[in-house]
C-alpha positions, 0 to 999 in steps of 0.5 A, spaced: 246 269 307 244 263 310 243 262 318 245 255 317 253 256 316 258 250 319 259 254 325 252 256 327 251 248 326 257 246 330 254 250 336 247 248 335 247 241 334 249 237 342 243 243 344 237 239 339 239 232 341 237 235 349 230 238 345 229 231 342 231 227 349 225 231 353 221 230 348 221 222 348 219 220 355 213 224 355 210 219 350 213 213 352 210 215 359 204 217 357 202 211 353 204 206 359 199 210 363 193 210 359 195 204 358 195 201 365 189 205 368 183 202 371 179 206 376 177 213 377 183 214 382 189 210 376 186 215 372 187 221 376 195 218 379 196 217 372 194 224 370 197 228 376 204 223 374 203 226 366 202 233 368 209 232 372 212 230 367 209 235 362 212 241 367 219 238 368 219 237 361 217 244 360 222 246 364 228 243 361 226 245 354 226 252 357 233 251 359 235 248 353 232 253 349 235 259 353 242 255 352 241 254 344 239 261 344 245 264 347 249 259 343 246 262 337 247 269 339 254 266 339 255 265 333 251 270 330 256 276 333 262 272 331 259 271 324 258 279 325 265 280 328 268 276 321 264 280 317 267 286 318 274 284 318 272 281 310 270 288 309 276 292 312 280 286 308 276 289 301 277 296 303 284 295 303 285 290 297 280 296 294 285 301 296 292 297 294 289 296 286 287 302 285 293 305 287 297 300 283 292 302 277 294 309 278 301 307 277 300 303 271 297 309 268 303 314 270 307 310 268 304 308 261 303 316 260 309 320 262 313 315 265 317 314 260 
């Protein structure tokens, strides 16, 4: 069974633009600082900004996580929920056929 079904991947794919959004700042600033330092004290500026930004980050990620998580999960249980219809539909095709073969049988053999 593939996990990447058009529903899983229409739920999932506005999530993973957030992931990659948080991401990108981190590596614009941190080339900006490093490039813009010259003493100890810039360096330190520029280290404690970095770790800010790496926390909020963090944060938002964990948050975009969750969020894609849950809509996964989503996903998942309504994939479930239709599996089990598609099963009972099967039971119920099963029964009819069978039923129909029993007829054709009797009416093959004694019916007459």
């Amino acid at each position: 069974m593939s996990i990447l079904t058009s529903s899983a991947v229409s739920a999932l794919a506005p999530h993973l633009l957030d992931l990659v959004k948080g991401v990108i700042p981190l590596i614009t600033s941190r080339n900006k600082a490093v490039a813009k330092t010259d003493t100890r004290e810039q360096a330190a500026d520029a280290l404690a900004v970095q770790v800010a930004e790496l926390q909020e980050a963090a944060i938002k990620q964990a948050a975009a996580i969750k969020e894609l998580a849950e809509a996964s999960d989503g996903a998942m249980r309504e994939l479930e929920q239709q599996l089990k219809q598609q099963k009972l539909l099967s039971l119920i095709a099963l029964a009819v056929a069978a039923v129909s073969l029993a007829l054709a049988v009797w009416g093959v053999a004694g019916g007459r």
